[in-house]
N, C-alpha and C positions, 0 to 999 in steps of 0.2 A: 473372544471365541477363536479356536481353531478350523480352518476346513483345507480342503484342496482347491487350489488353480488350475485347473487342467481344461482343454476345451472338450478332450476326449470325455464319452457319455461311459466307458469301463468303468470296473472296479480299480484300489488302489493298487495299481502298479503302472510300472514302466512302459510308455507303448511308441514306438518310431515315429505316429501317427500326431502325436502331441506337441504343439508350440512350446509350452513348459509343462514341467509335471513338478510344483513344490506343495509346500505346505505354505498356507500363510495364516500368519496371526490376525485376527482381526480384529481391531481395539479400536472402541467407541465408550470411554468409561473415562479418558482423561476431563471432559470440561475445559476445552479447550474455546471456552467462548468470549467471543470480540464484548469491545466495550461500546456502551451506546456512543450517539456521536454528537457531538458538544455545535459544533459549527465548522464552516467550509471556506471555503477564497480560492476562485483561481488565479496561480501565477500566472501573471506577466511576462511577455517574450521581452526580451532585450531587445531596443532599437538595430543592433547592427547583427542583427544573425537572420540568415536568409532565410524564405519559405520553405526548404526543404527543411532548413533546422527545425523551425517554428514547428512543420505537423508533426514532430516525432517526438516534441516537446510540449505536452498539452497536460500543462500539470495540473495537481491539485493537492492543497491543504487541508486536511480532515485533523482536526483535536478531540479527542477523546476522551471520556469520563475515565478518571484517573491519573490523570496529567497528560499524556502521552499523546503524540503527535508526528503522522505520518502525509507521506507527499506519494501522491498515484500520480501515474504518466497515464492516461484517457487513450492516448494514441497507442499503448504499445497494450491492450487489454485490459486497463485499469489495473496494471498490477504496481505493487510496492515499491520504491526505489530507496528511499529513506524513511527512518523513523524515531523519532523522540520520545526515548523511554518517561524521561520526566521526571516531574516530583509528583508526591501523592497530592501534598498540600497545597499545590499551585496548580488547578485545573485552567486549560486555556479557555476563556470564555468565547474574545471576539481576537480575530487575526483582521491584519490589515497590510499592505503593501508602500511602500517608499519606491516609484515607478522610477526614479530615475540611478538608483542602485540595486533597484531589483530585492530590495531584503522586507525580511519575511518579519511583523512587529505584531507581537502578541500581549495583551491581557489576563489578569486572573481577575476574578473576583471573590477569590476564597484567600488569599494574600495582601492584594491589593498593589501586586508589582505591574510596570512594563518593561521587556524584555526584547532582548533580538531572538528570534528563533532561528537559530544558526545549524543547516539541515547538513551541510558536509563534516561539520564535528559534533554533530548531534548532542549539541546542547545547547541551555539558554547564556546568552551576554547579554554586557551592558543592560544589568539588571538594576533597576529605580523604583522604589517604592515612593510615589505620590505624594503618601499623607492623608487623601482623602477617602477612606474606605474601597472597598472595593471597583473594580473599572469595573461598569456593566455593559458600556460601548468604546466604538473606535473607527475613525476615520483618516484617512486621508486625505491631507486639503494639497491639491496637486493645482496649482497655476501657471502659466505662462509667463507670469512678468519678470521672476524672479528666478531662476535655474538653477542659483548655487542654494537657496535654500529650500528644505525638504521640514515640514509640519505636521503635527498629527494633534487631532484633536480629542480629546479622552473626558470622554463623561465618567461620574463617578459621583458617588453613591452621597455625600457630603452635600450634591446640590450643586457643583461646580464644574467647568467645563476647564479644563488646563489646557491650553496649548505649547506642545514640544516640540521643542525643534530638534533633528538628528544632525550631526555632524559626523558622515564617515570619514574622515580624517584621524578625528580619536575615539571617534566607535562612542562617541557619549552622547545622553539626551539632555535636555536642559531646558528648563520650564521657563517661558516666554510669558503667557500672559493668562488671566483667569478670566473665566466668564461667570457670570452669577443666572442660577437658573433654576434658586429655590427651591426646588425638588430633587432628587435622583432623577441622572440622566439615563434613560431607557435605551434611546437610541440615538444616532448622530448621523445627518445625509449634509455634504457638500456640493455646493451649485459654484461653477467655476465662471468668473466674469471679462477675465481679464482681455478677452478676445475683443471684446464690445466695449466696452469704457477702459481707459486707460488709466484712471483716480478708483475706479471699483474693481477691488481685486475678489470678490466673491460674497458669500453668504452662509452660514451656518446654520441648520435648521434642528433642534435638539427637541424629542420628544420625551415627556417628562411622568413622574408617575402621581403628580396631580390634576394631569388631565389636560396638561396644557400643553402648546407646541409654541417655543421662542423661535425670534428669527436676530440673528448676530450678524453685523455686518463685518467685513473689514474691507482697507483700502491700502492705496501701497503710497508710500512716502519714498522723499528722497533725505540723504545725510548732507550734513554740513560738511563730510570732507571730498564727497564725490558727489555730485547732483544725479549724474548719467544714473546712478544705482539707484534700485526700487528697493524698497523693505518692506513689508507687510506688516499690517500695525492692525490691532482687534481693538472693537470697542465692549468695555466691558458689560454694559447693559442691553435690555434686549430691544430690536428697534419692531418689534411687532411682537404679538401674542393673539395666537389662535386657542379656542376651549372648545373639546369637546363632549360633546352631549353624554351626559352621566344615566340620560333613560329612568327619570324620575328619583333616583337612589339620593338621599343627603349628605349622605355618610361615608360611601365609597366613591371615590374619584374613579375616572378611567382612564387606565396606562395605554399609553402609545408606547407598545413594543418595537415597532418597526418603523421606520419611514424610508423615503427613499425620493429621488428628484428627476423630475422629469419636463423633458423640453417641447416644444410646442413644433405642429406643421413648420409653422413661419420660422421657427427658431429663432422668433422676437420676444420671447418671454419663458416662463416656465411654469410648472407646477409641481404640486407635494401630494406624493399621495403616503398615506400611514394607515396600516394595522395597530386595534387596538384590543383593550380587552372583553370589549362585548362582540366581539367577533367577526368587526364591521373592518371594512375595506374603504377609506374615504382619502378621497379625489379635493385639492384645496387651490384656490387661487392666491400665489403668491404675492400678489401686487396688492391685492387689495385685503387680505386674508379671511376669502369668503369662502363657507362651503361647497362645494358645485357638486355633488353627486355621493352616496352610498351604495355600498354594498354588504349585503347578507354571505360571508363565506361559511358561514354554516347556520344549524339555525336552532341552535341549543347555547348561542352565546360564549361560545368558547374562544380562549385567547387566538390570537392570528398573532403568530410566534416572527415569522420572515415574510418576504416579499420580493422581490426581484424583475426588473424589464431586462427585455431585451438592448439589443443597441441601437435601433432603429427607434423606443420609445414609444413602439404600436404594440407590443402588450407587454402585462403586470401577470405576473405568476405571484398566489399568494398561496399560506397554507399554513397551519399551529397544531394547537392542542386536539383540533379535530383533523386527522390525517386527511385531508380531502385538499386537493392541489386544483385552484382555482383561477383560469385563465379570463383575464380582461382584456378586450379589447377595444383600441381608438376607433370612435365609428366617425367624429369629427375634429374639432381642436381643442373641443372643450367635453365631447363627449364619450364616455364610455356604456360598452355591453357586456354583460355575460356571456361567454363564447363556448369554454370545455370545461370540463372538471373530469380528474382521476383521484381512483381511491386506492393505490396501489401498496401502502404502509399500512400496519393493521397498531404500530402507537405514533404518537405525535411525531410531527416531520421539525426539525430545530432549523434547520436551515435550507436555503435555495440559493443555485449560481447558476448561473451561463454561462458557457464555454464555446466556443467556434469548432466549427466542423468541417470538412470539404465542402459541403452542400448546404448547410444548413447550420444554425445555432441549436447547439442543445443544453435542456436544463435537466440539472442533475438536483438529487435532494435524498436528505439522509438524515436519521432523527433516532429514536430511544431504542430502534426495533435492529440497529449495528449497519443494514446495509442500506445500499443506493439504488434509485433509480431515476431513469433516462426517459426522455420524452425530448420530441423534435420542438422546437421553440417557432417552429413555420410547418406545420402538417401536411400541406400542401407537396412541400421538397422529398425528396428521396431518403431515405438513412443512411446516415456514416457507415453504419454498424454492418451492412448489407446493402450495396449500392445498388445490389440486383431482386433485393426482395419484394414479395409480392403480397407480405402483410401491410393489414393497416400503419400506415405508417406513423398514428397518436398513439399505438400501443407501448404502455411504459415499458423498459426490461429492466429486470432486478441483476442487481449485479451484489454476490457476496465476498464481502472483502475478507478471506483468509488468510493467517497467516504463515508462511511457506519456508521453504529451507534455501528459498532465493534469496531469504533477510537476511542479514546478518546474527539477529537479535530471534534467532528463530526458537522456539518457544522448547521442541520435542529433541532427546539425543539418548541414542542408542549404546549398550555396552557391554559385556559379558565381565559377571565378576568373577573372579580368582578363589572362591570355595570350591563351588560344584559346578562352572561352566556354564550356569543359565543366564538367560538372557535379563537386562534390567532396561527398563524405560524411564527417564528424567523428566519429568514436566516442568518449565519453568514460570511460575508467578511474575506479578510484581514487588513481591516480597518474600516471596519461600520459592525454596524449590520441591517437588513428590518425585518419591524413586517409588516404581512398580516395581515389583516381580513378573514377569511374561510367565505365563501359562505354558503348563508341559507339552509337548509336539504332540499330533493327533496318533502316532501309535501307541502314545503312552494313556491319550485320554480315551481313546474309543476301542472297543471292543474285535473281536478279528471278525466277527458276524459282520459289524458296520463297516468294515472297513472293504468288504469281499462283496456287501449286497448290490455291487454296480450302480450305486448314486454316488457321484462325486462332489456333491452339494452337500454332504451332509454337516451339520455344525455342533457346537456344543457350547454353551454360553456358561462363562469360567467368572467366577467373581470375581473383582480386581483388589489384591492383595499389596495395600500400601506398606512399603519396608520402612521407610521414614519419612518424615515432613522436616524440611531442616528451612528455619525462620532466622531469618537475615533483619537484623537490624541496621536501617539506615535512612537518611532521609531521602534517597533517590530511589528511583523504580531499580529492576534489576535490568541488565541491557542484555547481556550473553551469559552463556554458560558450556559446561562440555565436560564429558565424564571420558576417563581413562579404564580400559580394561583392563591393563594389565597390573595395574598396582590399587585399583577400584579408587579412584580419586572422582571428584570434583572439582571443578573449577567455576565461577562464578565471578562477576564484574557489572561493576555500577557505575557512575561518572566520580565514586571517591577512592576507591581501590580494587584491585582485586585481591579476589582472597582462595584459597587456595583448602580444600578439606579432604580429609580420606577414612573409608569407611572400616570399621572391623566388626566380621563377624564372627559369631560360635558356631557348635558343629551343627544346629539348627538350621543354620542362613536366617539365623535374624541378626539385626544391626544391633549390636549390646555398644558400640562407641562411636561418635563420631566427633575426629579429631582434627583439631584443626591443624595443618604445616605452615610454617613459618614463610616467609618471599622475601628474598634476599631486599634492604631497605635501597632505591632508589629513586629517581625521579620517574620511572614510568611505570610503577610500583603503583601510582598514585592518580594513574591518566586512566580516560574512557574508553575501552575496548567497541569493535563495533565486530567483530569473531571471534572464534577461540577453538582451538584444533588440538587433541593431543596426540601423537604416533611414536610409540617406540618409546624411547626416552627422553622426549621432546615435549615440551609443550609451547603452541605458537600462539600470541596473542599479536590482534591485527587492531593498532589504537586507531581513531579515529581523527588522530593529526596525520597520521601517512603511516608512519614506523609499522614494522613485520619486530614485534620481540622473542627471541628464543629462548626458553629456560630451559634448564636441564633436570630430571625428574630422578636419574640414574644410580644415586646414590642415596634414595628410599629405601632399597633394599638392605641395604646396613639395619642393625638395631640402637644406633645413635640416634634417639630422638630428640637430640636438640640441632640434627642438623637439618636446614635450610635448603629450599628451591631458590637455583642459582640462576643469573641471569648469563647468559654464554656468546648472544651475538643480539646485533641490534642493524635489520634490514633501514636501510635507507636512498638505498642506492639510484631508486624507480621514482625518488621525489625529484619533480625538477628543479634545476638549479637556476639562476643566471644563464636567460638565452644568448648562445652565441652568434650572431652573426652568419657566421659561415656554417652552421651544422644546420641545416634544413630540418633532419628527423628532429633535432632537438626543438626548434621552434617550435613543429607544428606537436610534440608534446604538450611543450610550454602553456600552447592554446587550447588542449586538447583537456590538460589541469587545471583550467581556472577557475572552471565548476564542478571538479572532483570531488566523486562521493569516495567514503573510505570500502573499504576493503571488508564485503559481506561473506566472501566464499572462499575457504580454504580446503585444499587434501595435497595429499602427499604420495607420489608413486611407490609401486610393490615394493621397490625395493630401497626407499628411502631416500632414493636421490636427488628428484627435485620434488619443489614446495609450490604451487599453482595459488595463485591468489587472483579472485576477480572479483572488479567494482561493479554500477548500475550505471557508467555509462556507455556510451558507445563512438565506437573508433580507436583510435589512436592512445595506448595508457589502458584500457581497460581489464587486459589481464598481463598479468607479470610471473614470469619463472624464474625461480631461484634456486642456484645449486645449494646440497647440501653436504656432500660429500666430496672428497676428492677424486675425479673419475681417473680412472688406470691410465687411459690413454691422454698423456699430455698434448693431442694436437688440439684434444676440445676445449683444451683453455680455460676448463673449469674446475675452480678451488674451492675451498670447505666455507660454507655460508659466504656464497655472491652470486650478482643478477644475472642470472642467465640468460634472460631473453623476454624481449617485450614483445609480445603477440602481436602482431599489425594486422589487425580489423577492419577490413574494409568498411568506408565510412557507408556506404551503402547497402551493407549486413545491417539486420533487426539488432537489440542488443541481446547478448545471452542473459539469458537467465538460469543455469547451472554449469557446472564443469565435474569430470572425472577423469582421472588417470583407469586407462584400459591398460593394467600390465604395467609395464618398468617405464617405454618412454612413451606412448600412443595418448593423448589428451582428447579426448570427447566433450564440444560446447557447444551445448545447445540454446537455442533461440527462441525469439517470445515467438517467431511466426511455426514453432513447430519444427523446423527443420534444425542440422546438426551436420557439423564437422568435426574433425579427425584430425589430429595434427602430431608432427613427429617433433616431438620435443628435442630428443637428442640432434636430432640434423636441422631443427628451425627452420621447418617447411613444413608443409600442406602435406598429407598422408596422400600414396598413391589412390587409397579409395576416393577421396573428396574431390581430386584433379581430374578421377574418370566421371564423377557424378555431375562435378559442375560446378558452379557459384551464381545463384544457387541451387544447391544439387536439386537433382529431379527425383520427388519422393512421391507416391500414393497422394491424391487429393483429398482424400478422406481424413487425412492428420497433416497437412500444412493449410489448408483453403480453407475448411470446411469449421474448423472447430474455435470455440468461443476461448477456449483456457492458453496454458500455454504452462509449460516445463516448468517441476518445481524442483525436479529430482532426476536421477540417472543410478537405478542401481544397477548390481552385479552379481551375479552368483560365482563366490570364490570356488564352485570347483568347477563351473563352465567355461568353457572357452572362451578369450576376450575380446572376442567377435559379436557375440552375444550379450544383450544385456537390455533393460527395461527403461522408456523413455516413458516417465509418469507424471500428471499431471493434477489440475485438483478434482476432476471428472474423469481421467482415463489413467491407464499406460498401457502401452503398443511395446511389445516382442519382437524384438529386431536383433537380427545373426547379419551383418555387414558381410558376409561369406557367402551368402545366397544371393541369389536375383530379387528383386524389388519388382513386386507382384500391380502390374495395372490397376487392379480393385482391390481392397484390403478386405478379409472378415471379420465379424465384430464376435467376442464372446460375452455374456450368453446371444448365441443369433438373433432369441428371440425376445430380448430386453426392448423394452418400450425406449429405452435411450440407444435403441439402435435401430430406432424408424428413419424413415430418410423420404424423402417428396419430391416429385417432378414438377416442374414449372410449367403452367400451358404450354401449349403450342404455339401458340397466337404471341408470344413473352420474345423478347429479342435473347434471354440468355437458355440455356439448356439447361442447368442443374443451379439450386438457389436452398441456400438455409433455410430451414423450418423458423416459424415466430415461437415454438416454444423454449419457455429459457433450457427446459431440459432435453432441449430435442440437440443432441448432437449429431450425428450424421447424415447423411442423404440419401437417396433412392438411389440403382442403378439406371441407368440411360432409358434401359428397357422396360420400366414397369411407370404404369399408365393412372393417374388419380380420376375416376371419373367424378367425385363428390368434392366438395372442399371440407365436410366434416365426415365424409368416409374413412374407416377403419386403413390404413397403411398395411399394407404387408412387409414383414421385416426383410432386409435382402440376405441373401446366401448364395455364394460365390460356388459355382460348382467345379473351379481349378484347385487343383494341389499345393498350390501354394501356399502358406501357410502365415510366411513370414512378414513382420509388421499387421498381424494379429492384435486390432483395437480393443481391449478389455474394457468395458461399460458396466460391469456388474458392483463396479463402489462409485460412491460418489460422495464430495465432500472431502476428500484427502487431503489429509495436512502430510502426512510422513511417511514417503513409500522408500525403504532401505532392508538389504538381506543383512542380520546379525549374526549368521553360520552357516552353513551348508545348508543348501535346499529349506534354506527356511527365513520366509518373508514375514517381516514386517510390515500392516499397511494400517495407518492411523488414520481414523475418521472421526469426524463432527458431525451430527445427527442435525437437522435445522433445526428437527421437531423441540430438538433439549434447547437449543438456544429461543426459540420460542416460547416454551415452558417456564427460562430463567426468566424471562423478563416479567415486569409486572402488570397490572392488571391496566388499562387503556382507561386514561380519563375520561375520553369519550369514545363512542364506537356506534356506529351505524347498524341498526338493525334493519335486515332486508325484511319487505315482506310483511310488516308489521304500520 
């Protein structure tokens, strides 16, 4: 549908009075919906990187239904930093960590491989297939005694428990020893000894789908050519066997989906507790392998899917097929209570983790229904999330993971084709890609009655007109893509090639061909893109080993159709080399790439000249300028394709999450906390605006403090001044002209949007103004307005200054794709929850209230 943005209540026209006056498109008909979520891990901080490092690094591993496999940073809003498009056919089941290289080791059990998940060249290595059917689990056996070896222990489907060993030296795994364990291994928990006995290096506890739980010892050895050395050596039989109770049934065994190990007060022993499939939660003594206690986590018998403690081993978070997230707690050394429960997912929860917080441990958990949610693992503590808030603090929040034009691999791309100048929208699959047709502008669809009757709300709901589905055969997901306007092309890239296509149509504007062009044959012809940009006669593909490649598109315009997309320059320049000694900036590069993600965001200034490319991390290396042209003035020193200039980011800036070129050389990068800088590319300094603002600059508290999102996008209206331009989000974007003053209190439009309530904090509260507990509540109250009730009705606020500017827009929410594709005319892409709730299927089980 079509409508007007304006905050003014006139009819359509122009008025002084007006923030923006455009048209926007508003599209909610792509299906743009997340995959459910397979299972979680949070990474591991590296031994030698400091506390400041550690909080801004609080990751997480989410595998998705479909193969595909992405890493959230917690600390910087849960948003995306990497992602793994994958294979269709190789769904990640279980992830697992090797602590003391920090790498990421994944499962399938639709394959039957294990793999390194390698997140900075976003693909899988040191790929092994077993033998044994599918891995349904995976563990890490992390000990002490032995440091240069790194183990993983893999259940799988045949009844056998394999132990591998990782060697990063040559990146290979290599099968050590077998355990026998009769059944399919369900799950796998390691108990770590080596601290206490010095002949006992640990224990393996494998839950099985006949109902039984093994216990595997091993021990560590010395070699005949070095005694001092330990080796870890496994016995292949089980040295105990725990059954549990089948509840009368002959026929059907009961699976131990979960288990997990847990240590005692004294820290003189341990215990096991396991989820199984009558939907029991049970507590085991490891010495003696007796039961000591059950639990009912629901009571329709339904599988208990994950489990999870804390670190402290005073409570068990369990949860499965019945979404109901069930907290145990230690009440002595041997005993457990029933403490909380939340029912915050309406299908099955697949997995649970605990992550560390400033204050507190929190557990997160995410299952068939795509998103996450948050609950404090100590309720008693304060929240990360609002250190000053004054909701309960065991209230879950839901966190929806979208995907944004911050990825690389980002899904939606805008273009106008070369018939009739209308606008076209790309949607990218994991296997095809859909071109829309955009809907005619609202002078063309609505009537001059509608347009005159002084409602600026008005809409018209337009059907969406699919021009083609073009179905890419391959055995990988698809990763990027990116349409050209000027010559109507496509471009498309998977981890086996990119491929390269162009549209023709009749005098209709329907697609009657689509053809493919040729890519000149080379080696990086044939490598994984992680962006792709086309301007002018350019097309830039940014691989996901470092390289920026430049093809040239320029000679399309011939009617030689057998010539070829040429390759013209190949950026390198920004990979570090061999640190020097004496070049400091290059060092702290050097250190700044070791965990270098590739290169998610490209544009290119008005005028062609430089090329902006920025990664997901932060500091030093994160965004890079590259000239393109040969500038007039030889004192700039700048020649036709070379680096022009490495942003230097202060390591104490949030990391951006968009960039744009304002105009020829003005660069706009904005950040996960909301705020945004200005930099003068051509002179390699900080814009006068950003030096008068500050670092960091001083903007409205209403859009750097207050808000839960953060930047996906930065449009422009190409015939506005480059002062002006949209800073949007996946719940907002704010109207901001750098040319004006920067207004104390911001307005929100519509005024009177429920997503533009805001709340005062008692009196009696040490802080003055505190975020709302609703996930949909973004803003806050003015100073001045008073809550007598806690579930009284809020009054919206309304600024009674003239200031206008940095204007918070509330009236969409759910935005994937805020971009202008012509004059005064906005693009704004939305996901509807309600449709991703609708896709999903019907809940195995589900709680009836009231009944």
């Amino acid at each position: 549908m079509t409508h007007r943005v304006s905050p003014s209540s006139d009819g359509y026209t122009n008025h002084d009075d007006d923030v923006v006056n455009v048209i926007a498109h508003r599209i909610r008909y792509l299906n743009c919906i997340p995959k459910s979520i397979i299972c979680m891990r949070h990474i591991p901080c590296e031994n030698n990187e400091d506390e400041k490092t550690k909080q801004k690094k609080n990751l997480i591993a989410i595998s998705r239904k479909g193969g595909s496999v992405e890493i959230i940073n917690a600390s910087e809003k849960f948003r995306t930093i990497s992602n793994i498009p994958g294979m269709p056919t190789r769904e990640v089941t279980c992830i697992t960590f090797l602590v003391r290289d920090n790498i990421c080791v994944g499962g399938s059990n639709t394959d039957g491989t294990l793999f390194v998940i390698h997140f900075p060249t976003q693909t899988h290595k040191s790929v092994i297939n077993l033998g044994g059917g599918a891995v349904l689990s995976l563990e890490a056996i992390v000990f002490n005694g032995a440091d240069e070896q790194q183990f993983l222990a893999v259940g799988c489907e045949d009844g056998f428990i394999r132990i591998v060993s990782y060697n990063n030296d040559d990146r290979k795994f290599e099968l050590v020893s077998t355990l026998v364990a009769n059944a399919s291994v369900l799950s796998l928990a390691w108990w770590d000894n080596s601290n206490s006995n010095d002949l006992l290096g640990g224990c393996i506890y494998a839950g099985c789908a006949d109902g039984t739980i093994r216990k595997f010892d091993c021990s560590f050895s010395t070699t005949s050519s070095n005694k001092s050395k330990k080796v870890l050596s496994f016995k292949s039989s089980a040295a105990m066997r725990m059954t549990a109770e089948t509840q009368g049934s002959t026929t059907t065994p009961t699976k131990i989906w979960t288990c997990a190990c847990l240590k005692n007060k004294e820290d003189k022993d341990h215990q096991l507790v396991t989820g199984n499939s009558l939907g029991q939660v049970q507590f085991w003594d490891c010495t003696t392998g007796t039961l000591l206690q059950t639990f009912d986590q629901n009571e329709n018998q339904a599988s208990v899917l994950t489990l999870v403690a804390n670190s402290t081993h005073s409570k068990v978070f369990a949860s499965g097929v019945d979404p109901r997230v069930a907290c145990l707690s230690r009440a002595s050394s041997s005993t457990w209570i029933a403490t909380e429960a939340y029912r915050p997912h309406t299908h099955q929860i697949n997995s649970l983790i605990i992550m560390p917080g400033s204050s507190s441990e929190i557990l997160v958990s995410g299952g068939m229904d795509t998103k996450l949610c948050t609950y404090l693992a100590t309720p008693t503590a304060t929240s990360i999330f609002n250190s000053n808030t004054t909701r309960p603090s065991n209230r879950p929040r839901h966190i929806r993971l979208w995907p944004s034009s911050s990825e690389g691999n980002h899904p939606i791309h805008l273009a106008t084709r070369t018939c009739d100048h209308s606008g076209v929208i790309g949607v990218m699959r994991h296997d095809a890609v859909d071109l829309y047709l955009l809907s005619k502008t609202i002078q063309q669809d609505c009537s001059s009655d509608e347009r005159s009757s002084g409602n600026n709300d008005y809409s018209r709901a337009v059907s969406p007109q699919l021009l083609v589905k073009l179905k890419v055969e391959s055995r990988y997901n698809l990763s990027c893509m990116a349409l050209c306007s000027s010559k109507d092309l496509l471009a498309i890239n998977d981890a086996s090639e990119t491929r390269i296509y162009q549209f023709i149509y009749d005098s209709d504007g329907k697609v009657v061909e689509t053809k493919r062009i040729p890519l000149e044959s080379h080696s990086f012809s044939s490598k994984m893109c992680s962006c792709m940009l086309f301007f002018g006669d350019y097309l830039f593909c940014a691989l996901t080993e470092g390289p920026i490649v430049v093809y040239s598109t320029a000679h399309l315009d011939m009617s030689d159709s057998l010539l070829t997309i040429t390759l013209i320059h190949v950026f390198t320049e920004h990979i570090p080399k061999e640190m020097d000694e004496d070049e400091e900036e290059r060092g702290q590069l050097k250190v700044a790439a070791k965990e270098n993600y590739p290169f998610t965001r490209l544009d290119v200034s008005s005028d062609g000249q430089y090329l902006v490319a920025g990664s997901n991390i932060c500091g030093l290396g994160a965004v890079h300028v590259f000239s393109l042209v040969t500038a007039v003035d030889t004192t700039k020193q700048s020649g036709r394709f070379s680096h022009w200039w490495c942003v230097p980011i202060l390591a104490d800036i949030p990391s951006h999450t968009a960039l744009k070129f304002a105009g020829d050389v003005e660069l706009i990068i904005a950040c996960v906390d909301n705020t945004f800088y200005i930099l003068d590319v051509e002179a390699k300094s900080t814009s006068q605006w950003s030096l008068d603002m500050g670092i960091p600059p001083k903007l409205p508290e209403e859009l750097i403090v207050f808000r839960r999102d953060f930047p996906i996008s930065i449009a422009m209206n190409p015939v506005a001044a480059t002062s002006q331009f949209f800073l949007g989000g996946h719940g907002f974007f704010c109207a901001i002209d750098i040319d004006k003053a920067v207004p104390k209190r911001v307005q929100y439009f519509p005024d009177k949007s429920p997503r533009a309530f805001v709340k005062r904090q008692p009196q009696n509260s040490s802080s003055t103004i505190t975020a709302t507990d609703d996930e949909n509540q973004e803003a806050l109250l003015a100073p001045e307005e008073v809550t007598t009730k806690k579930r009284k009705k809020m009054k919206a606020f309304s600024s009674s200054g003239t200031n206008k500017n940095y204007t918070i827009c509330v009236k969409y929410d759910s935005v994937l794709h805020l971009e202008f594709f012509k004059e005064n005319e906005l693009v704004i892409v939305e996901q509807p929850w309600l449709t991703v709730v609708n896709s999903l299927p019907d809940p195995l089980e589900r709680r009836i209230y009231g009944s």
